[in-house]
C-alpha positions as CSV (number, residue, x, y, z in Angstrom):
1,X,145.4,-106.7,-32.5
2,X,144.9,-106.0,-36.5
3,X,146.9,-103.1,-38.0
4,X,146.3,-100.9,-40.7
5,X,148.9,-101.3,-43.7
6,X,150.2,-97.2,-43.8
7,X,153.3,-97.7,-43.9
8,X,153.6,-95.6,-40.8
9,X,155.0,-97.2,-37.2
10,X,152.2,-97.1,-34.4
11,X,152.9,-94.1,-33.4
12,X,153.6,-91.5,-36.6
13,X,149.4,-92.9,-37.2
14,X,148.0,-91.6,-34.0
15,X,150.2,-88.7,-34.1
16,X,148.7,-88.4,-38.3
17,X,145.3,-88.7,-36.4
18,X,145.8,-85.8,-34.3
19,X,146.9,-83.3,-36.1
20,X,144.8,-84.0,-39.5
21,X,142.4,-81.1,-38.2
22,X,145.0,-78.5,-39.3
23,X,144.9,-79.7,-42.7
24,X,141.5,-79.9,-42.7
25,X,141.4,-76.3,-41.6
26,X,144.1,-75.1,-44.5
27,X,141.4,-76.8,-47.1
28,X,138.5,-75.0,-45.9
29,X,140.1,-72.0,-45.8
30,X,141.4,-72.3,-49.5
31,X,137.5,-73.1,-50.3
32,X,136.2,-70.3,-48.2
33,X,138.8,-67.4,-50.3
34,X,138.0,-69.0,-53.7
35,X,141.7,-69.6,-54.1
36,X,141.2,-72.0,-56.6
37,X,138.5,-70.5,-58.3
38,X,141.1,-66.9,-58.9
39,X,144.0,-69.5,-60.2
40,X,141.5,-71.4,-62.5
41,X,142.8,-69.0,-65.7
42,X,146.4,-69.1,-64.5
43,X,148.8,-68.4,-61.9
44,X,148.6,-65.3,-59.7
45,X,151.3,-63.7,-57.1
46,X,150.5,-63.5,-53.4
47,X,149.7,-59.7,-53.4
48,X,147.0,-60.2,-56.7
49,X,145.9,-63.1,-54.5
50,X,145.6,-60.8,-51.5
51,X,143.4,-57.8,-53.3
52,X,140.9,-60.7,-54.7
53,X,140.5,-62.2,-51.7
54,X,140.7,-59.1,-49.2
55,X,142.7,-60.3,-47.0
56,X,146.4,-59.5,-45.7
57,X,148.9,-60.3,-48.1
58,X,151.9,-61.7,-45.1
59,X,149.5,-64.2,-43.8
60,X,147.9,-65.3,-46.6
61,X,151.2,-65.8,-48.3
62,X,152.0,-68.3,-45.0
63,X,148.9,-70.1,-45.9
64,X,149.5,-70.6,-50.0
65,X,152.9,-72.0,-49.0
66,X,151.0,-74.3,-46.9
67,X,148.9,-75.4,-48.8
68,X,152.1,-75.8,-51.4
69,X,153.3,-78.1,-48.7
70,X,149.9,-80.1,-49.1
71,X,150.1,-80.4,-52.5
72,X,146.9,-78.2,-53.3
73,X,149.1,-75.9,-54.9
74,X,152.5,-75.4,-56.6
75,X,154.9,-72.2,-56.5
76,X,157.5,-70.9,-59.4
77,X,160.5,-68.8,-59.4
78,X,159.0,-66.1,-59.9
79,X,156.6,-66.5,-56.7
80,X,153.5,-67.2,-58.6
81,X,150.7,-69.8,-56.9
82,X,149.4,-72.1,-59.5
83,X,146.8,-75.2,-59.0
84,X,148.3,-78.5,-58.9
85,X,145.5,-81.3,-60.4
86,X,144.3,-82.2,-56.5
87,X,143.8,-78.3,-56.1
88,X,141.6,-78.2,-59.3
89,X,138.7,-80.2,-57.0
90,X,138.6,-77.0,-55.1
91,X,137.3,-74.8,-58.5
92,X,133.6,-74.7,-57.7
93,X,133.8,-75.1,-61.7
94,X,135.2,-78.5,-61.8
95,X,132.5,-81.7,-62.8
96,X,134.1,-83.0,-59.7
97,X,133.9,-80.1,-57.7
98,X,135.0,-80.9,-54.0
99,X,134.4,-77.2,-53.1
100,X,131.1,-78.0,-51.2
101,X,132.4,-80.4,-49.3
102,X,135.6,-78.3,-47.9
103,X,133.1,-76.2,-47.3
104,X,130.8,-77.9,-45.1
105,X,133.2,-80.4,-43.4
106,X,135.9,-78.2,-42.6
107,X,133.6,-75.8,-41.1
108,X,130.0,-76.3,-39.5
109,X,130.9,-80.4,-39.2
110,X,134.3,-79.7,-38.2
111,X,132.6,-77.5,-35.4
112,X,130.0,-80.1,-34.5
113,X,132.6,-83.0,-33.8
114,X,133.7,-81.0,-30.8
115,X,130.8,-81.4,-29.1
116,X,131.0,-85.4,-29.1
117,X,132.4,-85.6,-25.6
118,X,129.6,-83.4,-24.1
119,X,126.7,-85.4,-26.0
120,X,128.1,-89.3,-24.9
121,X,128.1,-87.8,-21.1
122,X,124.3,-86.0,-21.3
123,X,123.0,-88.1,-24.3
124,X,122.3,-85.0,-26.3
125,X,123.3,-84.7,-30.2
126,X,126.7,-82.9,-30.6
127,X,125.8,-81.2,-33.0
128,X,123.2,-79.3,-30.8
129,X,125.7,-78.4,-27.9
130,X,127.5,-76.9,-30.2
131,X,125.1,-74.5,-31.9
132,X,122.2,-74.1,-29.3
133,X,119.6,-75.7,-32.2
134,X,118.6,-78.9,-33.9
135,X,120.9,-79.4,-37.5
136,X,118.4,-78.8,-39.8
137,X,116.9,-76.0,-38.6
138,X,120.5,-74.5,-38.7
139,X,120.7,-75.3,-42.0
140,X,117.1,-73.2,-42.3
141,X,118.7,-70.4,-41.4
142,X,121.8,-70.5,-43.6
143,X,120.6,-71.1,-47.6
144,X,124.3,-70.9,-49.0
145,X,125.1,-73.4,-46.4
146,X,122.1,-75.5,-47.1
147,X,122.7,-75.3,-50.8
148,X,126.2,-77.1,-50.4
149,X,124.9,-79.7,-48.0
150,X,122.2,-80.4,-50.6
151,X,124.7,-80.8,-53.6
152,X,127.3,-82.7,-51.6
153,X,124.6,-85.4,-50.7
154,X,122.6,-85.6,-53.7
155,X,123.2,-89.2,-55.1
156,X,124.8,-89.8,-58.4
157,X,122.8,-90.2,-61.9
158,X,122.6,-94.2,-61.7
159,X,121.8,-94.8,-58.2
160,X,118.4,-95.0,-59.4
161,X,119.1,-97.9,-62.2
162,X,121.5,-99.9,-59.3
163,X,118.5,-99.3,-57.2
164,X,116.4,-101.0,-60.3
165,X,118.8,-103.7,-60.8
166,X,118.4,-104.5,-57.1
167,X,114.6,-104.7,-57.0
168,X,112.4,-105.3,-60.4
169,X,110.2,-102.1,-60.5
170,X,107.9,-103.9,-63.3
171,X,104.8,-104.4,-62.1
172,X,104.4,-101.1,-59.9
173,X,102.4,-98.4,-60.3
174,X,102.9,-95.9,-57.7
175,X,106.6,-95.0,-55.9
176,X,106.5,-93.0,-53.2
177,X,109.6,-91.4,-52.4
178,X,109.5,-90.8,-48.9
179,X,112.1,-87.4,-48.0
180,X,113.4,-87.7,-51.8
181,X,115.2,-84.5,-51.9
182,X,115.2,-82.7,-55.5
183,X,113.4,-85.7,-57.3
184,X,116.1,-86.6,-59.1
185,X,116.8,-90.6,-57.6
186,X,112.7,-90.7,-58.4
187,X,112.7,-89.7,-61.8
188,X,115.2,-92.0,-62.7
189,X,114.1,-95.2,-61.3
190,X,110.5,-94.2,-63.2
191,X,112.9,-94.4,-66.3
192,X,112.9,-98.5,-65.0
193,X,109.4,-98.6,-63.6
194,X,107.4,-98.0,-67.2
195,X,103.9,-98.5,-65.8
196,X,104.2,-96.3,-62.7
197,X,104.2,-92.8,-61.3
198,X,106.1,-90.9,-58.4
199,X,105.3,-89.2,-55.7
200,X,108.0,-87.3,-53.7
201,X,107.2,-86.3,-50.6
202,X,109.3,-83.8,-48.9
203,X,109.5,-80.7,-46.8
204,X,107.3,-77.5,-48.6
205,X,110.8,-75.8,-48.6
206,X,112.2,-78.2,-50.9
207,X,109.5,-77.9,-53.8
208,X,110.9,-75.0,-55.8
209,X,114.2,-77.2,-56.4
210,X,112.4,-80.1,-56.8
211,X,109.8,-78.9,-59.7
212,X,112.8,-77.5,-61.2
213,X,114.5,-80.7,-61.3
214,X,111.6,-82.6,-62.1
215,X,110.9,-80.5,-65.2
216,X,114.3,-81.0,-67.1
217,X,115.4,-84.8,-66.2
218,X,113.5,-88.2,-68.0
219,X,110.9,-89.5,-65.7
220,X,110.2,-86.4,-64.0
221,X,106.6,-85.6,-65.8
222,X,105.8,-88.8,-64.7
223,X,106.3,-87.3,-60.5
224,X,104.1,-84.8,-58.2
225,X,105.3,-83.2,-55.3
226,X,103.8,-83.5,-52.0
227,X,104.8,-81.5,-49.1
228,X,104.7,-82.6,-45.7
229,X,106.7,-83.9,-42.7
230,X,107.4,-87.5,-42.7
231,X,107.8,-88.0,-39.1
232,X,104.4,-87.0,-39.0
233,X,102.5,-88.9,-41.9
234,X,103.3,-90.5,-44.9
235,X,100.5,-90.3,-48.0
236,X,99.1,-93.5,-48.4
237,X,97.8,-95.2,-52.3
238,X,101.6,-96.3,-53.2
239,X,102.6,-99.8,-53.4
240,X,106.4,-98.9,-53.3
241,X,107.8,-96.9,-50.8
242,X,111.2,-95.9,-50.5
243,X,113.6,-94.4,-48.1
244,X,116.6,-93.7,-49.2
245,X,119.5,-92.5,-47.1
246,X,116.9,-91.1,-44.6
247,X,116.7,-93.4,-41.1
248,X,120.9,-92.9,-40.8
249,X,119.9,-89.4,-40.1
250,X,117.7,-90.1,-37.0
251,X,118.4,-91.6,-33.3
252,X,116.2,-94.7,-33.3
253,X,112.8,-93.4,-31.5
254,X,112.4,-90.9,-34.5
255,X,113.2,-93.9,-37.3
256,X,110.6,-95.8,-35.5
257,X,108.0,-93.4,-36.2
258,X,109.3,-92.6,-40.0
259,X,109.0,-96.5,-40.4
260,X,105.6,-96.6,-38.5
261,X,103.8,-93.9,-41.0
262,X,105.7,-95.8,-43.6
263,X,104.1,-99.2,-43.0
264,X,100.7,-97.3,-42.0
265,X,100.6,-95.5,-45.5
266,X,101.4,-99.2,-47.3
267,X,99.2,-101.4,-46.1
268,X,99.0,-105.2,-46.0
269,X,100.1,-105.1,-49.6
270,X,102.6,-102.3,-50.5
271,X,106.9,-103.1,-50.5
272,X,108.8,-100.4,-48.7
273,X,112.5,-100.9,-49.8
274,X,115.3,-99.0,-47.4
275,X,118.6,-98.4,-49.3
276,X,120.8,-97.2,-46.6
277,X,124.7,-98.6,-45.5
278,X,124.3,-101.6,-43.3
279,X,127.6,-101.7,-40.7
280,X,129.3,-104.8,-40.3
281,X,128.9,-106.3,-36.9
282,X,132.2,-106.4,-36.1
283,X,134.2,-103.6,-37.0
284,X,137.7,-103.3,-38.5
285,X,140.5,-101.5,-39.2
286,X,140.5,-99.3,-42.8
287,X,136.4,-99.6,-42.8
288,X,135.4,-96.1,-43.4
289,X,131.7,-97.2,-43.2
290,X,132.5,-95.5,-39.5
291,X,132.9,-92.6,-40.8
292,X,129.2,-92.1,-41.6
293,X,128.6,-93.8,-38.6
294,X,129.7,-90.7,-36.9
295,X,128.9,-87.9,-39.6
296,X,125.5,-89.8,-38.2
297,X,126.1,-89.1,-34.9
298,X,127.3,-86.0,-34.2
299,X,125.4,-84.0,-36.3
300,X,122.0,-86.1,-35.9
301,X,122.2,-88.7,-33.1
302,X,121.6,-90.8,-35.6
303,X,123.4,-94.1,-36.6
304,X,124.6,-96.6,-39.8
305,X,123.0,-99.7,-38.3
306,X,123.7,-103.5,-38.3
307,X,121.8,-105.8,-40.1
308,X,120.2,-106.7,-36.4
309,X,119.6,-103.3,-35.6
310,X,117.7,-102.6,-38.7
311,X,115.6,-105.9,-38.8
312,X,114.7,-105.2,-34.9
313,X,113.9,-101.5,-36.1
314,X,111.5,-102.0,-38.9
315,X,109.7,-104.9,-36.6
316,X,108.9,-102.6,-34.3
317,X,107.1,-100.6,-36.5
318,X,105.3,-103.7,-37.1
319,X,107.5,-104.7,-40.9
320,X,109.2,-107.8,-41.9
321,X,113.0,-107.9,-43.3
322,X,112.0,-109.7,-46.0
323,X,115.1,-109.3,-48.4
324,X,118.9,-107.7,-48.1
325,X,120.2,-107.0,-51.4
326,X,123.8,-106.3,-50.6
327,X,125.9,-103.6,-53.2
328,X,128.9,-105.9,-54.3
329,X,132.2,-104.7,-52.8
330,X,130.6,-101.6,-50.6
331,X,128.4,-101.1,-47.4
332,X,125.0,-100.1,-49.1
333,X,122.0,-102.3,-48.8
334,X,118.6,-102.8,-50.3
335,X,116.5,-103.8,-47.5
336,X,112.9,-105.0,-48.7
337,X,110.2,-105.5,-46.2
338,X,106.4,-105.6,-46.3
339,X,103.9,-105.8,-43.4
340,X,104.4,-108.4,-40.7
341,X,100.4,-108.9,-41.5
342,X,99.7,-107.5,-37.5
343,X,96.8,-105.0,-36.6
């Protein structure tokens, strides 16, 4: 048996394990009172802290020397909470804000990992147990919680050029980016693909955002938006599709039919290119790729798939794994595949 470098005995790990829920909890609740946000200009006393936040000032004191004892923040002699430079991620004004996330993962994801026992016994999604209603139409209902979900996923300004670097974008003419969020990824791979336009195609919710985003970054007056539901049809006249982080987020009978309008909208001549993590077939210790394996699963009944899993995926939706262009020193993948040529 394999273990993890910690330098923690067997037990002090598991025991780390079960308890990490609490700190988890102490974050989110720091996030949720702007605590970091109201020490941003300076340090502040536990009764200022109190009438900013509305809350009682005993308890809340309890839970700023906590979060002291987490290193989040710092206390002087004179009783006054300050940020340390880890608490500073929680300022919703940082470049690197973490605040989203604390949000979101401490709290409705937090919530949804409870039902994980209920949906391995049934087969249901965990996330549904727990809330009585598929995740994104939760997220429907809750805008501010949709907005941080949104931010915290959105991929990084030069995914699109590692995406470029992966497959040569030259000689196309039309990318279709299949559920491509605000546009952004799109616009910037156009900025690599000089001859062709974008089309995003994403739910009609998502278009204010999107046109927005599209107006303001390079590449994006080279883009149209097309609303529509992708597990229902895909537009055809591209001969690039991409899905990008998309088919994690789906239990396997619903990929399959994303994958199926996919190839049906291609042809016998377009690429479709997949840029999702791949999981390793055999698992170890220290691999957080299992992480989003379960982020997967609990909140979609969806899952990061093997290299088998995806190439038995996409041929069932009648494509060929044609390439895997592998991210050096991570778990993404480029997965290129055309049509297996089949009626």
């Amino acid at each position: 048996m394999t273990e993890a470098p910690t330098g923690l005995d067997a037990r002090q790990r598991v025991s780390q394990l079960i308890e990490g829920y609490r700190r988890s909890a102490l974050v989110h609740t720091a996030a949720q009172l702007g605590i970091a946000a109201h020490l941003a200009t300076g340090r502040r006393g536990a009764a200022e802290l109190a009438r900013l936040t509305d809350t009682h000032q005993g308890p809340l004191t309890q839970v700023l020397r906590a979060l002291v004892g987490l290193g989040v923040l710092d206390q002087d002699e004179d009783d006054r909470f300050g940020l340390t430079e880890a608490g500073a991620f929680l300022d919703p004004a940082h470049p690197q804000s973490l605040h989203g996330p604390a949000i979101y993962f401490g709290g409705l994801s937090y919530q949804a990992y409870a039902g994980l026992t209920a949906s391995l016994r049934d087969g249901g999604i965990a996330f549904d147990h727990v809330f009585g209603m598929p995740y994104y139409e939760y997220l429907d209902r809750d805008p501010v919680l949709a907005e941080h979900y949104h931010r915290m996923i959105a991929l990084g300004h030069g995914t699109g050029a590692l995406i470029a670097s992966l497959f040569d974008f030259g000689a196309a003419r039309s990318v279709v980016d299949v559920g491509g969020g605000n546009g952004s990824l799109l616009a910037e791979i156009l900025t690599h693909a000089p001859h062709a336009s974008g089309v995003l195609v994403e739910l009609p919710l998502t278009e204010p955002s999107a046109l927005e985003t599209l107006g303001r970054v390079p590449g994006g007056d080279r883009c149209r938006f097309v609303p529509g539901d992708f597990r229902e049809h895909v537009p055809e006249g591209g001969d690039v599709y991409l899905l990008s982080r998309v088919l994690a987020n789906w239990p396997d009978p619903v990929a399959a039919r994303i994958l199926a309008n996919c190839r049906a909208a291609l042809g016998g001549t377009g690429t479709l290119l997949v840029f999702e993590m791949m999981a390793p077939d055999r698992v170890e210790a220290g691999m957080s790729v299992v992480e989003g394996d379960m982020n997967a699963l609990a909140h979609l009944g969806g899952a990061v798939r093997t290299h088998t899993q995806f190439r038995d995926l996409l041929a069932g939706a009648g494509l060929r794994l044609d390439r895997v262009h592998r991210v050096p020193g991570t778990f993404w993948t480029l997965l290129e595949s055309t049509s297996d040529g089949q009626p």
